[in-house]
C-alpha positions as a Python dict, from the first residue, in 0.01 Angstrom:
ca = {
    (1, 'X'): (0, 0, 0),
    (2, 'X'): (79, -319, 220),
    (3, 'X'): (325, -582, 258),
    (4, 'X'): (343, -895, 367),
    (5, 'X'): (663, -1091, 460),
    (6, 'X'): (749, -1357, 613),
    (7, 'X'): (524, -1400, 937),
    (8, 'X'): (504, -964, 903),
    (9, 'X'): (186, -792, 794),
    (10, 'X'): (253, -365, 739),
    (11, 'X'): (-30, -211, 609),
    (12, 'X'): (-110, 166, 509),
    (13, 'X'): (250, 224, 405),
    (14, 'X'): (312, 534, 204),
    (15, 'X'): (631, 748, 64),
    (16, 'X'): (776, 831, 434),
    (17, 'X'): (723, 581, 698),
    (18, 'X'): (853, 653, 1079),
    (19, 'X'): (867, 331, 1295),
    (20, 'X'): (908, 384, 1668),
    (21, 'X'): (967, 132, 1950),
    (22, 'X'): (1245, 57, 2195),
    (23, 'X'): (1514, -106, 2174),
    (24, 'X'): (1453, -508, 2135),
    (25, 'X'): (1131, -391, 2008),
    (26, 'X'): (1223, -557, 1673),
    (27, 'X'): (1245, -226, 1473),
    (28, 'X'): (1581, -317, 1302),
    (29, 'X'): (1465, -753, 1231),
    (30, 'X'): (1206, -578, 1050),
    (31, 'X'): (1440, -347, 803),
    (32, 'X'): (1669, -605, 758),
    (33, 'X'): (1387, -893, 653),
    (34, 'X'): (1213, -608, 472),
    (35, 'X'): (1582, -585, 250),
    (36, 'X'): (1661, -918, 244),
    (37, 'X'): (1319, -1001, 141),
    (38, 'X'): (1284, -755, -130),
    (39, 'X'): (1175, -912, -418),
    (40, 'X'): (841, -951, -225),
    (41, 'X'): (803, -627, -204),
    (42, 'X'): (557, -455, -425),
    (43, 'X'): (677, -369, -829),
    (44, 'X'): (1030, -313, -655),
    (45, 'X'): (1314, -195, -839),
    (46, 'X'): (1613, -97, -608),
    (47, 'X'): (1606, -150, -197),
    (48, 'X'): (1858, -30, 55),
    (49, 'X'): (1892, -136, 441),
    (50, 'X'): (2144, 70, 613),
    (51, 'X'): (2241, -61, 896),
    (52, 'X'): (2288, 104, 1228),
    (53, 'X'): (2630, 157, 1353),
    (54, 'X'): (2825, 409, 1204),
    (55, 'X'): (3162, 295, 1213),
    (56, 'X'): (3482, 365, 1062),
    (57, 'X'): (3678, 712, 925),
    (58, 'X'): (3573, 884, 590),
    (59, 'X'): (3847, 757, 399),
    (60, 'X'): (3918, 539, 56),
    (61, 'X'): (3959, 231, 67),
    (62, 'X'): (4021, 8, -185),
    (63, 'X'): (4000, -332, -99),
    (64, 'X'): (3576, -231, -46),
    (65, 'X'): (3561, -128, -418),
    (66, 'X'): (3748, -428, -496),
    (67, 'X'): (3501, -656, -309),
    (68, 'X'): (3204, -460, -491),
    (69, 'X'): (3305, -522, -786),
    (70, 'X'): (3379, -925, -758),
    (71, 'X'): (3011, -976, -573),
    (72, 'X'): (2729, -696, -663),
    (73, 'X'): (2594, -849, -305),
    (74, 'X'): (2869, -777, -71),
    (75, 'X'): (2784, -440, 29),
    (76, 'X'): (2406, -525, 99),
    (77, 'X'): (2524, -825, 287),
    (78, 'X'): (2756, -634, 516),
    (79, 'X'): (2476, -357, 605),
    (80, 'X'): (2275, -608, 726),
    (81, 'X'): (2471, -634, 1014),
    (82, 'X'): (2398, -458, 1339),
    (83, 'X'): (2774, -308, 1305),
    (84, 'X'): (2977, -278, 1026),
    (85, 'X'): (3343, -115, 1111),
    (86, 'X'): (3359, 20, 779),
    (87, 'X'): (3049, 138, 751),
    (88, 'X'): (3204, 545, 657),
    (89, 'X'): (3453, 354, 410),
    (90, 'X'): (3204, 244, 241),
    (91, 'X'): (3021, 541, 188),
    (92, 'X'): (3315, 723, 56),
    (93, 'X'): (3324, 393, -212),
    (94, 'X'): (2909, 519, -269),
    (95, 'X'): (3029, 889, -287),
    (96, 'X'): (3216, 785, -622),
    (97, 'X'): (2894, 580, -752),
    (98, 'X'): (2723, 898, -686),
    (99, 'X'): (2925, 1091, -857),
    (100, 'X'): (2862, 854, -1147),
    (101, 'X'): (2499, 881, -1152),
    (102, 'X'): (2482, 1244, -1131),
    (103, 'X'): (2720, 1262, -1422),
    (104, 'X'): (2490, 987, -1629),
    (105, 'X'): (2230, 1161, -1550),
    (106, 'X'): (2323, 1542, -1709),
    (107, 'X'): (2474, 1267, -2014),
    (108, 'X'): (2150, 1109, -2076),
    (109, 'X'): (1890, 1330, -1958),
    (110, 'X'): (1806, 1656, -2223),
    (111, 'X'): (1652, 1873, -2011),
    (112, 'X'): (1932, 1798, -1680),
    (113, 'X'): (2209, 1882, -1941),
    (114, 'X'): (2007, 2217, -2055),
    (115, 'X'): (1978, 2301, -1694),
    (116, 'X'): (2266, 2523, -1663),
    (117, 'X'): (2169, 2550, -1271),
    (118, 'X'): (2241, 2161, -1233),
    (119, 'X'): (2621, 2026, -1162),
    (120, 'X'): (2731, 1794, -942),
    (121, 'X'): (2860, 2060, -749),
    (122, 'X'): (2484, 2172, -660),
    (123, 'X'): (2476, 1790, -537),
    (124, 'X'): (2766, 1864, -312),
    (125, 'X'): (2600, 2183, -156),
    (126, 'X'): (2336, 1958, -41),
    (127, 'X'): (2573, 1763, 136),
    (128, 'X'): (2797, 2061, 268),
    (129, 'X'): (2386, 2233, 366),
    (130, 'X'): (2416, 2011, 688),
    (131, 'X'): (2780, 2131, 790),
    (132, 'X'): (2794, 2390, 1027),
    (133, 'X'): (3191, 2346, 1017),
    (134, 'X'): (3376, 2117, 722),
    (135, 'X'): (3311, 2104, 342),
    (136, 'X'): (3363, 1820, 127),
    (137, 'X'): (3516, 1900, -212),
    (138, 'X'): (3565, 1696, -492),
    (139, 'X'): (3919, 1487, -543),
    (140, 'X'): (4046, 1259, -832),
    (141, 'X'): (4227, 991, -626),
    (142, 'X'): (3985, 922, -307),
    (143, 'X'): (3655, 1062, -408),
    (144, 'X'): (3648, 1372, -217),
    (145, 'X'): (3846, 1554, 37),
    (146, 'X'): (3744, 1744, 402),
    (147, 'X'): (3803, 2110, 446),
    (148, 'X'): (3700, 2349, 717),
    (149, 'X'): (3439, 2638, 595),
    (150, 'X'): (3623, 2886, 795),
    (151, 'X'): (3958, 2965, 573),
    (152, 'X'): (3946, 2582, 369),
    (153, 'X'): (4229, 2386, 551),
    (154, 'X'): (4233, 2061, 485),
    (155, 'X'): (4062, 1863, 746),
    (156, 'X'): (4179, 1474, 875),
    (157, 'X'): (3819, 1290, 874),
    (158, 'X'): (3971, 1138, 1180),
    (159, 'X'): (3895, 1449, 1371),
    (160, 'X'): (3591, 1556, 1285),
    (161, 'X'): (3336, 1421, 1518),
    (162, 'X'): (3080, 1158, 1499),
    (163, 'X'): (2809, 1362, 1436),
    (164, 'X'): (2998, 1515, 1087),
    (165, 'X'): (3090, 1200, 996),
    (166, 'X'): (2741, 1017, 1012),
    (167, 'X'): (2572, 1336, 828),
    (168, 'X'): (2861, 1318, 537),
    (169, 'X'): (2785, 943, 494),
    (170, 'X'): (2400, 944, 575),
    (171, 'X'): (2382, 1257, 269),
    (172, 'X'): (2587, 1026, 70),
    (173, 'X'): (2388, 702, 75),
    (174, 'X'): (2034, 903, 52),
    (175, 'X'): (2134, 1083, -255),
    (176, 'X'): (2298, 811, -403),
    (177, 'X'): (1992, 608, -309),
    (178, 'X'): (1780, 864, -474),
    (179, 'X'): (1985, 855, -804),
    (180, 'X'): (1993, 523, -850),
    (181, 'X'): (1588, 498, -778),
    (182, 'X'): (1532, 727, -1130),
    (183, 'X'): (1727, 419, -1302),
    (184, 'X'): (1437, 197, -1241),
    (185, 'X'): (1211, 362, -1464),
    (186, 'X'): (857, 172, -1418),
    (187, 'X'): (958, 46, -1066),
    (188, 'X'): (923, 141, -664),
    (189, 'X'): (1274, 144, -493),
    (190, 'X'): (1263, 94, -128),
    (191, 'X'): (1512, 267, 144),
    (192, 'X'): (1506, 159, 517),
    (193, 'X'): (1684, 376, 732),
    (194, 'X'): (1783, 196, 1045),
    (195, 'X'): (1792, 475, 1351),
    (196, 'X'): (1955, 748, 1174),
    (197, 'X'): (1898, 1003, 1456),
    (198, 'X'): (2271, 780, 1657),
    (199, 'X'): (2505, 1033, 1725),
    (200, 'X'): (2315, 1360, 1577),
    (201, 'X'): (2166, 1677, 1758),
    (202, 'X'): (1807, 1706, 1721),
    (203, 'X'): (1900, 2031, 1494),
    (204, 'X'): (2125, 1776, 1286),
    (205, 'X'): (1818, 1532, 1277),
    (206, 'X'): (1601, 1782, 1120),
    (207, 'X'): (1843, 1894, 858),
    (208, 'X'): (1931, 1542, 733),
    (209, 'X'): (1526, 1464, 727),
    (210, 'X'): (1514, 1787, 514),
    (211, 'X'): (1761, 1660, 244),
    (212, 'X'): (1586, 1337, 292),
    (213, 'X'): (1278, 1469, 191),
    (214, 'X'): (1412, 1668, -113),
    (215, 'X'): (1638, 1415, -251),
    (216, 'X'): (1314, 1153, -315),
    (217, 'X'): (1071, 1457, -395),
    (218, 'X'): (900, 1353, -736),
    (219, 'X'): (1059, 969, -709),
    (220, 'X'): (894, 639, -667),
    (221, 'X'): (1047, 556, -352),
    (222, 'X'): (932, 468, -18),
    (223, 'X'): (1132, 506, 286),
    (224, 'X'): (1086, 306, 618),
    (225, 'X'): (1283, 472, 906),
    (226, 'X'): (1350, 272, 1243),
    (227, 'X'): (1392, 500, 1531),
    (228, 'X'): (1307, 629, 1927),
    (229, 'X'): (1411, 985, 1802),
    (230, 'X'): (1069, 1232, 1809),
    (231, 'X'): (1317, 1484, 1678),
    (232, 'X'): (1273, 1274, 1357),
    (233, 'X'): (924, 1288, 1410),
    (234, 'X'): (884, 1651, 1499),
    (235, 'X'): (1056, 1754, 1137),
    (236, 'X'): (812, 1517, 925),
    (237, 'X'): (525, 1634, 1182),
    (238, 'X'): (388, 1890, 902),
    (239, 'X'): (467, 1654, 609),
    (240, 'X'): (143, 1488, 415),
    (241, 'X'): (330, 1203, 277),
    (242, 'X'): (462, 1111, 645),
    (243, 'X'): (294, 849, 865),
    (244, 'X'): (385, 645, 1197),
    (245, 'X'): (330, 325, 1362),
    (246, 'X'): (418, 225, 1687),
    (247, 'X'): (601, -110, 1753),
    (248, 'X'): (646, -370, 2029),
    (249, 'X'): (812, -680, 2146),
    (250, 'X'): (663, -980, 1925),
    (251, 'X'): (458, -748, 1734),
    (252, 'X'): (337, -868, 1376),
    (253, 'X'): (121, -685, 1253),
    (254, 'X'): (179, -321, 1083),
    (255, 'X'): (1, -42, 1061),
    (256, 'X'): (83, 279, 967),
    (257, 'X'): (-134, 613, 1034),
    (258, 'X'): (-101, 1015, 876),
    (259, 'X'): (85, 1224, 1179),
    (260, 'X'): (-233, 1376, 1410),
    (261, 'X'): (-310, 1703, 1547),
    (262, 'X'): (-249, 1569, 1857),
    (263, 'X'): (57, 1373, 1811),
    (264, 'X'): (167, 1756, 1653),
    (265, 'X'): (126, 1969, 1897),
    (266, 'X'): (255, 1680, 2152),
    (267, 'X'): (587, 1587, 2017),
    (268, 'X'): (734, 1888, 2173),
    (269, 'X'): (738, 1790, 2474),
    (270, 'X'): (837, 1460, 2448),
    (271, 'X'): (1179, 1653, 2413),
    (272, 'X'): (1411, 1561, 2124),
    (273, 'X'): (1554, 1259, 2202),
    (274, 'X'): (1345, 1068, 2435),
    (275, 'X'): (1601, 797, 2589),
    (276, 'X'): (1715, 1094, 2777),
    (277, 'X'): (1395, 990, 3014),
    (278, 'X'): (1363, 1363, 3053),
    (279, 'X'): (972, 1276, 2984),
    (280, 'X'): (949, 1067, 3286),
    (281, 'X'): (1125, 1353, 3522),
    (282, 'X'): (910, 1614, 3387),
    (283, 'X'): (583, 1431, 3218),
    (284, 'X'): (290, 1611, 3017),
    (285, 'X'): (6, 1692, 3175),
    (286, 'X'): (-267, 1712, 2939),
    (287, 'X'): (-580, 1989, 3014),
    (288, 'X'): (-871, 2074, 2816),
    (289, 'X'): (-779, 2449, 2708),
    (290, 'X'): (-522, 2753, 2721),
    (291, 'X'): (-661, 2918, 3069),
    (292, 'X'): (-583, 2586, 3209),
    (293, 'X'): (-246, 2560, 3063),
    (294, 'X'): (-201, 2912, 3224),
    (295, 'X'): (-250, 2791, 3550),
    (296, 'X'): (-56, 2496, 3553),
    (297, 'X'): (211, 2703, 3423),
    (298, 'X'): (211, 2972, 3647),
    (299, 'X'): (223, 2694, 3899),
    (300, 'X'): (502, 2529, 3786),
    (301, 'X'): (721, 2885, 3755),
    (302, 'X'): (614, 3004, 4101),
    (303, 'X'): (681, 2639, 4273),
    (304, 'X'): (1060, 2700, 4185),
    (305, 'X'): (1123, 2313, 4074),
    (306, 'X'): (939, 2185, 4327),
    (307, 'X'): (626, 2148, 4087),
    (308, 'X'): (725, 1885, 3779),
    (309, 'X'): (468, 1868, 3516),
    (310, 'X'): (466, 1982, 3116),
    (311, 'X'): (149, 2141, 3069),
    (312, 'X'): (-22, 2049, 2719),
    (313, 'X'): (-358, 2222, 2636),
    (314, 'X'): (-576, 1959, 2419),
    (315, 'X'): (-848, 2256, 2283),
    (316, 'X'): (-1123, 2074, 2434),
    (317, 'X'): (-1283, 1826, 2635),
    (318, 'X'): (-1375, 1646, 2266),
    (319, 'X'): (-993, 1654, 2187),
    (320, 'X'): (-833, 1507, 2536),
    (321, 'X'): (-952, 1171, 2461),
    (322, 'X'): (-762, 1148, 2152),
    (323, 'X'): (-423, 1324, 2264),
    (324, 'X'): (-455, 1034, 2581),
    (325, 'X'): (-460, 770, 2326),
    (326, 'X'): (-189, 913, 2120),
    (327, 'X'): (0, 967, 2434),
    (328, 'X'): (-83, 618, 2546),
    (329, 'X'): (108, 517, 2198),
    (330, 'X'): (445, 691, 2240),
    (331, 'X'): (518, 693, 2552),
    (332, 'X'): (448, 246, 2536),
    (333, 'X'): (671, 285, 2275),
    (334, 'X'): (955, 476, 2406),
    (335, 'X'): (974, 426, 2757),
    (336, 'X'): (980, 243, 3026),
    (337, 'X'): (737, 287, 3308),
    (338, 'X'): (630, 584, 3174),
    (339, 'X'): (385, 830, 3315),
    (340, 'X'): (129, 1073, 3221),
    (341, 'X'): (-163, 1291, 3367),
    (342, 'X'): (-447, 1473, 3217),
    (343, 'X'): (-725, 1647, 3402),
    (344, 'X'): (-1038, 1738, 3310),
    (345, 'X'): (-1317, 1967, 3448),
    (346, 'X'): (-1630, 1765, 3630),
    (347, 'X'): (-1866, 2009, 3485),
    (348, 'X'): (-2175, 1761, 3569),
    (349, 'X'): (-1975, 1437, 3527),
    (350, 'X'): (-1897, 1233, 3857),
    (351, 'X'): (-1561, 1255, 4006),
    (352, 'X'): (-1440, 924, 3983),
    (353, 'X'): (-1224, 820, 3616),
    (354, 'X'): (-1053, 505, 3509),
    (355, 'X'): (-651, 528, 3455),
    (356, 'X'): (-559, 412, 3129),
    (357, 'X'): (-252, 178, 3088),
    (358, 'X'): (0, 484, 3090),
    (359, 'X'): (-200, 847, 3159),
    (360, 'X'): (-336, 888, 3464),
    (361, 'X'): (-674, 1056, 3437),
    (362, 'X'): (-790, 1327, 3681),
    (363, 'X'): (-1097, 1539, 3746),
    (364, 'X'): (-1121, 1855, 3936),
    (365, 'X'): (-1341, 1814, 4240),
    (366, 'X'): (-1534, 2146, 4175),
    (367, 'X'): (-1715, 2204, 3856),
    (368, 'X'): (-1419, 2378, 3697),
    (369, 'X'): (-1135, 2563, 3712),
    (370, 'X'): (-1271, 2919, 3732),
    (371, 'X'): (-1421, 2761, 4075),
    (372, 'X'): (-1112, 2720, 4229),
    (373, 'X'): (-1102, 3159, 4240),
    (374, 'X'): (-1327, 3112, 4543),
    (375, 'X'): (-1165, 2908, 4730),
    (376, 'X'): (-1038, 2932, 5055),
    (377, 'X'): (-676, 2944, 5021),
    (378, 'X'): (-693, 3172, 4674),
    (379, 'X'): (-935, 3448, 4840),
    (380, 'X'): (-679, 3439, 5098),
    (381, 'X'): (-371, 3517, 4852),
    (382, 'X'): (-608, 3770, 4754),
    (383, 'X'): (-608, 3951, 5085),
    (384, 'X'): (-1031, 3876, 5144),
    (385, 'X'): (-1195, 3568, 5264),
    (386, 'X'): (-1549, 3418, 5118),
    (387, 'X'): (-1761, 3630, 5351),
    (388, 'X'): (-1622, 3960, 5224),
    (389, 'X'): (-1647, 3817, 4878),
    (390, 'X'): (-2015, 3756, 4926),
    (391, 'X'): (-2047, 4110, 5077),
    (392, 'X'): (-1919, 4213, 4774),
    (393, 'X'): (-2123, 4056, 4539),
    (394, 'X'): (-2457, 4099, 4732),
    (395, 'X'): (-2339, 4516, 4687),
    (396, 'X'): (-2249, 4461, 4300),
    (397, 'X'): (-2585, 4284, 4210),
    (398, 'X'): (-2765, 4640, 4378),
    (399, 'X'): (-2524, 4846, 4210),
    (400, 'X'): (-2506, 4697, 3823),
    (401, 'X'): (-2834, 4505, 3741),
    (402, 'X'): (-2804, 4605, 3386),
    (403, 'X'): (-2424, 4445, 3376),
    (404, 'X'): (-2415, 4170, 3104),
    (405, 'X'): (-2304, 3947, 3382),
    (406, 'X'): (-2588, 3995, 3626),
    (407, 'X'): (-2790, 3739, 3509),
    (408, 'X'): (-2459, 3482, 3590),
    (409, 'X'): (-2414, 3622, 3895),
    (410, 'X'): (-2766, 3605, 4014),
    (411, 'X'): (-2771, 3230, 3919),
    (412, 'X'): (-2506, 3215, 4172),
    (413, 'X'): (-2675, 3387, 4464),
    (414, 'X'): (-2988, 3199, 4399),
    (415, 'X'): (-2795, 2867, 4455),
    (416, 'X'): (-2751, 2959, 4798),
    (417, 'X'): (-2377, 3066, 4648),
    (418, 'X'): (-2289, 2717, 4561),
    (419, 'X'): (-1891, 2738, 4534),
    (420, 'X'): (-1834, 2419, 4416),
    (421, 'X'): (-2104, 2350, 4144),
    (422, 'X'): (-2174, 2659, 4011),
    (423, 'X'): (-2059, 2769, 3681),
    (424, 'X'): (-1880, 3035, 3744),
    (425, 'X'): (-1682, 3100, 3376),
    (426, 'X'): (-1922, 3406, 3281),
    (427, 'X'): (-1845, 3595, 3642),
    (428, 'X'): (-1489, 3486, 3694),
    (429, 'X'): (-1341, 3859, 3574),
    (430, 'X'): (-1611, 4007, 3787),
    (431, 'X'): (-1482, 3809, 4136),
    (432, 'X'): (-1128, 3928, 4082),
    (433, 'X'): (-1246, 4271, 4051),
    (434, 'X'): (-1450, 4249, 4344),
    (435, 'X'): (-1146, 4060, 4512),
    (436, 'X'): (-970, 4400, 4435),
    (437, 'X'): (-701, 4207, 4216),
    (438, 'X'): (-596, 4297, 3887),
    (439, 'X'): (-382, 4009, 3786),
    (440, 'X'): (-531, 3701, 3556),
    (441, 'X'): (-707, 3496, 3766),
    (442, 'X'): (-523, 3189, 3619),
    (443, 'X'): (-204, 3392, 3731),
    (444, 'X'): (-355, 3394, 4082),
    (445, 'X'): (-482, 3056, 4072),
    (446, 'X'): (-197, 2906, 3971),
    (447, 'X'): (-5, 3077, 4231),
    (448, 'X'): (-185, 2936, 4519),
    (449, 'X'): (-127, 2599, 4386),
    (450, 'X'): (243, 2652, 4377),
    (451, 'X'): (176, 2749, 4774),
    (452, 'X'): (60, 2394, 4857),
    (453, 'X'): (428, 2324, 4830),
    (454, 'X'): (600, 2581, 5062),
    (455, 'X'): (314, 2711, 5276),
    (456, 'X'): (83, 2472, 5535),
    (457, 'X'): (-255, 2429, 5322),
    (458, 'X'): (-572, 2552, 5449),
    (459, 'X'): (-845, 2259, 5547),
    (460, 'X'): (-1228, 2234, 5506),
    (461, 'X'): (-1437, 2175, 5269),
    (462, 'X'): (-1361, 2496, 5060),
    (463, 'X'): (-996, 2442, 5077),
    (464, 'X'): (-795, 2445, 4773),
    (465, 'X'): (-644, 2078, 4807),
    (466, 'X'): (-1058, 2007, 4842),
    (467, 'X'): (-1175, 2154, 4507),
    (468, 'X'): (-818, 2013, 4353),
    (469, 'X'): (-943, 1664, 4453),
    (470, 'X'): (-746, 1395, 4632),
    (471, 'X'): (-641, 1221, 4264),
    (472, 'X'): (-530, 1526, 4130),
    (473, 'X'): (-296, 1578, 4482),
    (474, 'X'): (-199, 1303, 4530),
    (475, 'X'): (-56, 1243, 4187),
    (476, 'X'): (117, 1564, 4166),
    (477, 'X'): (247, 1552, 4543),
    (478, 'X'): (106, 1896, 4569),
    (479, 'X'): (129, 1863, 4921),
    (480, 'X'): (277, 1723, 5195),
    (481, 'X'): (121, 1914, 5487),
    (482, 'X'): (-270, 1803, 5402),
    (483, 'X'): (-438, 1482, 5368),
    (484, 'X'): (-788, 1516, 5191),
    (485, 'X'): (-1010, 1249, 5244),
    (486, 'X'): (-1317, 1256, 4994),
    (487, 'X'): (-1621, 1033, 5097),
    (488, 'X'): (-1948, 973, 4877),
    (489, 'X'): (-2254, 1006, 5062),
    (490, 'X'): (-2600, 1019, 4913),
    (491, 'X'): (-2460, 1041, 4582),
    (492, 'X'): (-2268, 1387, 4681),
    (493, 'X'): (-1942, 1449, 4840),
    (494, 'X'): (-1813, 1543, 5186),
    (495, 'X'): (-1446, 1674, 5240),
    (496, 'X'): (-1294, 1573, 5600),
    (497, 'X'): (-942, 1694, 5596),
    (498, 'X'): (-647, 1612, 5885),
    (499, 'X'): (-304, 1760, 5904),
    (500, 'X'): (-22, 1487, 5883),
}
C-alpha cells in the first residue's frame, strides 16, 4: 500500500510499520500530518496519533470526559501535541470507552457472548501481563483502581513509576484502539504510535510490542511506530507483517522494507536503546564467518578492555556487503558520528578498499586469517619460530604422504612456503599440531592480537601487525609500540616497519 500526503510520499506500507531516525529527523511531523490528514488515507475508518510525552497521574478526571463529550475532536486535537500534561488522565477517560466496547462487543457479537473464555476481565489480564508489580482492577466510580500483585493493597498511581504508568496507559489506548477498529466493518483504521519505547526497559518494550501485536491480530489496521528504540525493533525482528524505513532531516520520500537477515542478526548489538551511544564506545565489527568471530573475540576477552570492538559474523563474503549497507542505514539513522568496521579476507583481491559513508572497510594483508598462525609473533606465543615450523613440516610431509592434507601441504612447500599468499585453511589444524599446541588456533590467534596491546610487537615483514595490515591497525589502535608502513612495488607489497 502507499500514501501520499501533503508534500510526503510512503510507499510499501503494510500492517506493522517501524520508523527510525533521530531526533529532529521529522519522525513525529510525519504521525501527526499522517492523523490530521486522515481522510487521505486509504479506505480509512478510525486513526489514532498518540502523542509522545507521557504526562500526568492515572487518575479520573472529569472535566476530560466532559470536554469529550461537547467536541468528539478534542482528544485528537490535544494528542497532537508534542506534550500533553494529561496525557495518563486521559487514558483512564479511554479505559472506560474500553470497557464499553468490550461489553458491546460480547452484546452484539453471537459467537463473543458464547465464548465463555471471553470477559472483560481476560481484557484486563492483558493489561496486568506487562506488570511485574501492580494490577489494575475494575471500579464503578473512576474506571479502575491500582493494587500491588504481592498481597493487593491499594496502590496511589502517584507512586508507581513512569515506566508502570506509560505501560497501563499505552495497553489502554492499543486495546481500545483495537476495539474500536472492528466497528468499522469494511474500513482500514490507522494507529501511529509516536516513540513508545520513552521511559520503558527494553524487557518492557518487548512486552508492550507483544500485546501490540495480539490486540490487532486478525484486524484491518495498520500501525506506524516513530522511534530510535532497536529494542522495538529486535521484538518485531521475527514478525512477517513488520517492516522498517529509515528517516532523515528533510526527507520526503517513504519507503518501507520486510526486516533482513542481516538487520536480524545485527540488532543485537546495536544494544537496546541506542541513544545510550554505547554503539559508538563499543562498535560492530563485521567479519565474513564464525572462526573469525572467534578470534576477534578471544581478542577482545584476553585484551582486558583495552580491545573495543563487537564482533558480528556476516556467513560469508556474499553476505558482508549487505549487513554494511544495512549497517550504513541504522547507524545514519541513530547516531551521530557513528562508526563501524568490517574486514574481509584478501584471498586474491588487492589490499586497498573504499570506506563507505559510516563502516570502515578493512582487508587482511595476508590471504586470510588461518595465515596469520604463521606468523611471527603467533609461532612465538606458541613457543617455536618459522624455521622450526618448516622443520616440522619438511619431517611430516616424509612421515604422512597418504594424510588427506598432504596434497595442501605440499602446495605450500612448492611455493617456496609462501606465508602470506598461500591458502592455508585445509593445513591450519595440521600447523598447530606441529606447533605442539592443542588449543583452537583462533583461540591462539586471537590471543596474540590482544598482545599488540600490552607486549612490544615484533617487526618484519612476517610480523603480526604486517599480515593484520596498517588499515586494520590503525583503526583498531592495536598498537601503539609499531608503525607498519606498507608500500606497493611492482604490483606486490613490501613491509618496512620502525618502532615509535
Amino acid at each position: 500500500m502507499n500514501i501520499t500526503i501533503s508534500n510526503q510520499t510512503i510507499s510499501n506500507v503494510g500492517k506493522i510499520n517501524v520508523l527510525l531516525g533521530k531526533n529532529g529527523s521529522g519522525k513525529s511531523t510525519l504521525l501527526r500530518r499522517l492523523e490530521q490528514e486522515k481522510h487521505s488515507l486509504p479506505d480509512v475508518g478510525f486513526a489514532r496519533y498518540i502523542t509522545p510525552e507521557r504526562g500526568g497521574d492515572l487518575i479520573y478526571q472529569g472535566h476530560l470526559e466532559t470536554n469529550i463529550a461537547q467536541d468528539p475532536n478534542w482528544a485528537d486535537n490535544v494528542r497532537r501535541n508534542n506534550r500533553f500534561d494529561n496525557f495518563r488522565q486521559l487514558s483512564v477517560t479511554e479505559f472506560r470507552r474500553l470497557e464499553s466496547l468490550v461489553l458491546r462487543k460480547i452484546e452484539k457479537d453471537v459467537a463473543t457472548r458464547q465464548n465463555l473464555n471471553f470477559s472483560f476481565e481476560t481484557t484486563l489480564e492483558l493489561i496486568n501481563s506487562l506488570l511485574d508489580n501492580v494490577s489494575i482492577v475494575r471500579e464503578d466510580s473512576s474506571g479502575f483502581e491500582i493494587v500491588s500483585k504481592n498481597g493487593k493493597q491499594k496502590r496511589a498511581p502517584s507512586t508507581l513509576s513512569s515506566g508502570e504508568s506509560e505501560l497501563v496507559s499505552l495497553a489502554i489506548e492499543i486495546l481500545s484502539f483495537a476495539y474500536r477498529a472492528e466497528t468499522y466493518i469494511g474500513k482500514r483504521s490507522y494507529l501511529f504510535l509516536d516513540e513508545p519505547d520513552a521511559h520503558l526497559h527494553p524487557d518492557l518494550q518487548e512486552r508492550l510490542i507483544s500485546l501490540l501485536v495480539k490486540a490487532i491480530e486478525g484486524k484491518d489496521v495498520v500501525v506506524i511506530i516513530a522511534t530510535h528504540s532497536t529494542a522495538i525493533l529486535g521484538a518485531l525482528s521475527d514478525n512477517p507483517d513488520a517492516r522498517i524505513s529509515f528517516v532523515s532531516s528533510g526527507q520526503t520520500e517513504h519507503s518501507f522494507v520486510s526486516i533482513s537477515d542481516a538487520l536480524r542478526s545485527v540488532l543485537p548489538i546495536f544494544g537496546a536503546h541506542p541513544l545510550s551511544n554505547i554503539f559508538n564506545r563499543k562498535p560492530i565489527l563485521l567479519v565474513e564467518g564464525e572462526d573469525d568471530e572467534r578470534i576477534w573475540q578471544q581478542a577482545v576477552r584476553t585484551s582486558q578492555g583495552k580491545l573495543n570492538v563487537w564482533p558480528c559474523p556476516t556467513g560469508d563474503i556474499q553476505s558482508l556487503a549487505a549487513y554494511e549497507d544495512q549497517i550504513e542505514e541504522i547507524a545514519k539513522a541513530i547516531y551521530e558520528n557513528a562508526k563501524a568496521y568490517s574486514l574481509r579476507d584478501r584471498d586474491d583481491s588487492p589490499y586497498e578498499i573504499d570506506d563507505k559513508l559510516v563502516v570502515k572497510r578493512m582487508r587482511l594483508f595476508c590471504r586470510a586469517a588461518e595465515n596469520l598462525i604463521v606468523t611471527d609473533d603467533v609461532l612465538k606465543s606458541l613457543g617455536t619460530d618459522w624455521d622450526k615450523m618448516k622443520a616440522a613440516i619438511e619431517d611430516w610431509l616424509v612421515k604422512f604422504p597418504n594424510h588427506q592434507q598432504y596434497a595442501a601441504m605440499n602446495a605450500f612447500k612448492n611455493t617456496n612456503y609462501n606465508r602470506l599468499e598461500t591458502d592455508l585453511k585445509p593445513v591450519r589444524n595440521v600447523l598447530m599440531m606441529l606447533a605442539g599446541s592443542q588449543k583452537a588456533w583462533e583461540v591462539v590467534v586471537g590471543q596474540a592480537i590482544a598482545k599488540l596491546l600490552t607486549e612490544t610487537a615484533l617487526v618484519g615483514e612476517h610480523s603480526l601487525t604486517a599480515y593484520l595490515g596498517p588499515k586494520l591497525i590503525a583503526a583498531l589502535n592495536l598498537t601503539l609500540r609499531t608503525k607498519a608502513l606498507f608500500l606497493k612495488k611492482r604490483n606486490r607489497f613490501s613491509f618496512v616497519s620502525s618502532i615509535t
